[in-house]
N, C-alpha and C positions, 0 to 999 in steps of 0.2 A: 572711622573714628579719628579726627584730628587730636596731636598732639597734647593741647591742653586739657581736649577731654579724656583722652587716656589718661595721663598722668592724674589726672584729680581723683584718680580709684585706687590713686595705688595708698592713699590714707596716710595718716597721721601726720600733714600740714601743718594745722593748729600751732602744734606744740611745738614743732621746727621755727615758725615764722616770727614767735613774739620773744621769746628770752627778753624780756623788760627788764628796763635799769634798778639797780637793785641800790645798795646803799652806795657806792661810791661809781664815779666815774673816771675812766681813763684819759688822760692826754687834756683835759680839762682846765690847764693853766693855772697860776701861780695863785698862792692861797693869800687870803685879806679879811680880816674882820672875822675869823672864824668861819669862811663858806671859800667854796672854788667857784670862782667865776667860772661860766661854762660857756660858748660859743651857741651857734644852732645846731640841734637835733634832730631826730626822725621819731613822728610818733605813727604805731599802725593800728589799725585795730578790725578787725572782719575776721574770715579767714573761720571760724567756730572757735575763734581764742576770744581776746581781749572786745567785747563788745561798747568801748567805748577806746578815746584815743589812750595809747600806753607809752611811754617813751621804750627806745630800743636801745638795749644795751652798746656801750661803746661805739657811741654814731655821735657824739659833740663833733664837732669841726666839718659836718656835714658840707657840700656845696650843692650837691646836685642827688637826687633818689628816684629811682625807676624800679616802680612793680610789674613782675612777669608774671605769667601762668600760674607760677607756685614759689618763685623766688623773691630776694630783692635784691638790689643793686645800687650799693651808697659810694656816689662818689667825693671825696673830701677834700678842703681845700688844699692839701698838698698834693693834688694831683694822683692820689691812690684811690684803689680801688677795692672795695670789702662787699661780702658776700654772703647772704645767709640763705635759708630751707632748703627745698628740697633739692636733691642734686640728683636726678634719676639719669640725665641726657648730659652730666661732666657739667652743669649751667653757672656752679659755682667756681672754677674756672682753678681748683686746687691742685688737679691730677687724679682726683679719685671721683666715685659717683658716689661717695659717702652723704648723708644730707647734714645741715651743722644747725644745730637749733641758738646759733651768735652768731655776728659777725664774723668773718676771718677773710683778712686780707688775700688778694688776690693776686700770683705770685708773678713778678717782670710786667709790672704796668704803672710807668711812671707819666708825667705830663700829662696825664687824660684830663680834656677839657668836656666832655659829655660821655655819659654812659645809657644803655636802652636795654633792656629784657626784657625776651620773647617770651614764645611759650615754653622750650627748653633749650634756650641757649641766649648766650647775651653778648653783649657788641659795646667797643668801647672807641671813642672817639680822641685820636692824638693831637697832642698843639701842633706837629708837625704834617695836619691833613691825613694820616695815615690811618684806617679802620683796622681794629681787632677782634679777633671772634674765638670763642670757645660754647662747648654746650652739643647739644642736637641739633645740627640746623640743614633741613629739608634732607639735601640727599649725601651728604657730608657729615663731618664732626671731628669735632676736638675735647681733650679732658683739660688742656692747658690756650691761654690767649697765644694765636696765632696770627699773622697778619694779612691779610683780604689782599691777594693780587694783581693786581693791575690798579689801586685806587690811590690816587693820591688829588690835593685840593679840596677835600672835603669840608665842608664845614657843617652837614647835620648828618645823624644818622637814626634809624626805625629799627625796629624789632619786632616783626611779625612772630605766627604761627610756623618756624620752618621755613620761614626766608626772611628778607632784610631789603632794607633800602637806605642809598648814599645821595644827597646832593653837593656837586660838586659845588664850585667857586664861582664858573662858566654858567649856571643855572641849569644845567641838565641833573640827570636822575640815574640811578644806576641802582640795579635788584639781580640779587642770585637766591637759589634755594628751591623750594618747593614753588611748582608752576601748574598745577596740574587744574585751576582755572583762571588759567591767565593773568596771577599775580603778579610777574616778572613784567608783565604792560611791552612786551618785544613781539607781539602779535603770533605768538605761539603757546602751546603747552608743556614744550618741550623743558624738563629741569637745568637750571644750571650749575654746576659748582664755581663759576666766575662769576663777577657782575657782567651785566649787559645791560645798554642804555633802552630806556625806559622810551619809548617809543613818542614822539612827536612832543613833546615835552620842552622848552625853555622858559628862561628871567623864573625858573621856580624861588620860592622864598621859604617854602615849608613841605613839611614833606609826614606823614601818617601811616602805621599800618597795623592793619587787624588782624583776625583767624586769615584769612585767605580774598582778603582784598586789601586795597588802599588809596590816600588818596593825596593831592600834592596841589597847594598854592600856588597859583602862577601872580604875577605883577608885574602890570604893563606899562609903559607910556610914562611921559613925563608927569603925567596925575594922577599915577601906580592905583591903579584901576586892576583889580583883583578880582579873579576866578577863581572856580573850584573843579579840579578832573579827579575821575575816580576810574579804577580799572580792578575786575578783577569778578569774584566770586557774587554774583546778584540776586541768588534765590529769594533772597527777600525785602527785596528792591534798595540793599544798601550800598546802592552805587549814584543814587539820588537822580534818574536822568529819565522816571516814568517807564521804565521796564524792567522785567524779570529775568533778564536774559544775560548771562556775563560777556564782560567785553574783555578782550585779548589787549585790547591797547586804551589807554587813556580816553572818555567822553568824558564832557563839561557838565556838571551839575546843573541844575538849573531850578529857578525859584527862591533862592536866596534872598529874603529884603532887603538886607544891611546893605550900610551902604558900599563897606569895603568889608571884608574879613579877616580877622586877627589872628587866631587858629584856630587848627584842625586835630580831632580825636574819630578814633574807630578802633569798636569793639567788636562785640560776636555780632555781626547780622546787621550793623546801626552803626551812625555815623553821627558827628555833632561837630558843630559848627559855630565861632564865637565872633556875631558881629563889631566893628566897630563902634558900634554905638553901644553895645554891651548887651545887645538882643544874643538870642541863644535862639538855632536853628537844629533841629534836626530831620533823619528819616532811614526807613528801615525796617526791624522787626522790634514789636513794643508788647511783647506779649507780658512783660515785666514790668510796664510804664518806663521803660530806660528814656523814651523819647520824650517824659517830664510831664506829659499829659495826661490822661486817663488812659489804661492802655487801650491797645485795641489788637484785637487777633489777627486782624488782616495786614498783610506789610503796603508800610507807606514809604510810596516810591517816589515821593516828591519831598522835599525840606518844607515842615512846617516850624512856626514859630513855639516855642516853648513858653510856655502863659506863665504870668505872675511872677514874673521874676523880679528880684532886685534888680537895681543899678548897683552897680562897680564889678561887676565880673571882669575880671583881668586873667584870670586863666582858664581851662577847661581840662578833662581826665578823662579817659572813658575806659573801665574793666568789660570783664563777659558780660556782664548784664546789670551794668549801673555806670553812676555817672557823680563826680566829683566836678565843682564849681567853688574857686576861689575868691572871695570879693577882694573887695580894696580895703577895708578895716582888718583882715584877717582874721575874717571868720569863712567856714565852709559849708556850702549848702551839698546837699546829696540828693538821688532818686534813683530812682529802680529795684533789681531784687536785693533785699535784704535777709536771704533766710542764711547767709553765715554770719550777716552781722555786719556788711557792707557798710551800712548808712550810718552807722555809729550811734543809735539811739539810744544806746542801755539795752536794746532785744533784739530779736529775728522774726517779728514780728513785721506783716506786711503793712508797709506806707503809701499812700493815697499823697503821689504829689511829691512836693519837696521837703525839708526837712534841714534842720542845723544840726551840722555833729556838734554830738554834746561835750563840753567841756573845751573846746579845741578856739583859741585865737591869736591872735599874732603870728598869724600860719606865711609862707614867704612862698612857696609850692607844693600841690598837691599831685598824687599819683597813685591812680588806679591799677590794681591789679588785678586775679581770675575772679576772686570775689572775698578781696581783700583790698584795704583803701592804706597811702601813706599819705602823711604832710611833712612838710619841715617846721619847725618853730623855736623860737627860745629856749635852749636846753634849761629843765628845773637845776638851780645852786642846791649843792648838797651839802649838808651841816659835817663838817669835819668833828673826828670821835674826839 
């Protein structure tokens, strides 16, 4: 039993992850006309709590938000970092394994320019290229942010199930943590508690990772001609490359239409893919319809296209078993399992297809958790008493 799926029995989620903005907001800026201008926000809603979007308490000034396993992770524009649900594996990064149904800052992390949460640990990214880590991660751990080894030049960072991934500056790849189907892409099983470079890997530009694979952008040549390598856990063909079989070190996906690729998402079993022309690719296990189609029981082990889309998809998401699609008006479509409420419909009721979360636009980025969904958007102004 992987990490995320343990932890999702240990119960009462729900009621950790939403603490929704109540009458007033904090840190919300100078008042005018009788209301407080507000910044953006974080709204969630899945999870068997809020089944449509809900704003979250004390998250105005939001910059950046990443859903874990069972956590989340708001980073703000002064370069802080706050932390809510469940805290089984230290994820919320306070010193204790208490879980916090709010926000609360997370303590010695200033300058953070990206933040990521795994399945129970989370990873914060410095202006200074340096990676920090707290939580459970693979064969390690910390209750407080610590700083990752050997890594400096970084400029993205992943959060898997139990391990992690860094791209440097140089375009290489760097993974430590749980290895045990050759997620670390260093052509072994072997765990590490350091990074190690990602096997055969350069010019990366993005970088993905799931339960126990992942996958990384490459960009070539002076007409940045764009690939996709996946490495790691394949049982149901979500390595994209026509087999069932895990690979220890990076192959190239293959079957892709677009003509270039923008980014990359991987969830449990599935993987997705956001063309440049704003086509949506995926492949995997779709026992959920996560891969936007009808599902199908059997894994597909090639990238198909995902039908009926709009135009303007400009971002992509991918939890355990559903899938967040940002357009360019700022609205969100959704697809796959809904039974805690993922897809944001008002029920847990199963969807055939895609779907607009209800209520939610002006949204700026979205982010998929275990089976719980975030956005950012315009915080609501609240009436002063």
């Amino acid at each position: 039993m992987k990490a995320w799926q343990r932890s999702r029995r240990l119960g009462g989620y729900a009621a950790l992850v939403l603490g929704v903005a109540g009458a007033a907001l904090t840190g919300a800026g100078t008042a005018q006309a009788g209301v407080i201008p507000v910044r953006q926000a974080v709204v969630t809603w899945g999870g068997n709590g809020s089944l449509t979007p809900a704003q979250l308490a004390n998250s105005a000034g939001v910059a950046q938000v990443s859903g874990g396993g069972l956590h989340i992770l708001v980073l703000k524009s002064d370069g802080t970092v706050w932390a809510q649900g469940n805290n089984w594996g230290g994820q919320l990064g306070n010193g204790t394994t208490t879980a916090s149904s709010t926000l609360i800052q997370v303590p010695g992390l200033t300058g953070v320019v990206q933040v990521s949460a795994g399945g129970l640990h989370s990873l914060a990214l410095r202006s200074d290229g340096t990676v920090w880590e707290w939580g459970l991660w693979g064969p390690g751990g910390n209750l407080s942010p610590a700083e990752v080894p050997g890594l400096t030049g970084v400029t993205k960072i992943a959060a898997g199930d139990g391990f992690s991934l860094a791209l440097r500056s140089d375009g290489t790849v760097w993974a430590w943590g749980n290895n045990y189907a050759g997620q670390l892409g260093d052509g072994t099983t072997a765990d590490s508690t350091v990074p190690v470079q990602v096997t055969g890997l350069s010019q990366v530009t993005s970088i993905a990772a799931g339960i126990d694979s992942a996958l990384a952008i490459r960009t070539q040549g002076i007409t940045t001609v764009t690939t996709v390598w996946a490495w790691g856990h394949n049982d149901e063909g979500q390595l994209g490359d026509g087999t069932l079989g895990n690979h220890l070190t990076p192959e190239r996906v293959s079957g892709i239409g677009a003509p270039s690729v923008r980014s990359i998402a991987v969830g449990e079993k599935f993987a997705v893919a956001l063309g440049s022309d704003g086509s949506i690719w995926a492949w995997g296990s779709d026992d959920d319809g996560q891969l936007g189609n009808a599902p199908d029981a059997s894994p597909v082990t090639r990238p198909v296209e995902t039908t009926g889309m709009d135009s303007g998809i400009t971002q992509i998401s991918a939890g355990l078993k559903h899938v967040l699609a940002l357009k360019s008006n700022g609205t969100v479509l959704a697809w796959g399992d809904n039974s805690a409420g993922a897809l944001g419909t008002g029920s847990t009721a199963s969807v055939a297809g895609k779907v607009l979360v209800t209520g939610l636009s002006s949204a700026s980025q979205v982010s998929a958790g275990g089976d719980f969904s975030l956005a950012i958007r315009p915080a609501q102004a609240v009436s002063l008493p």
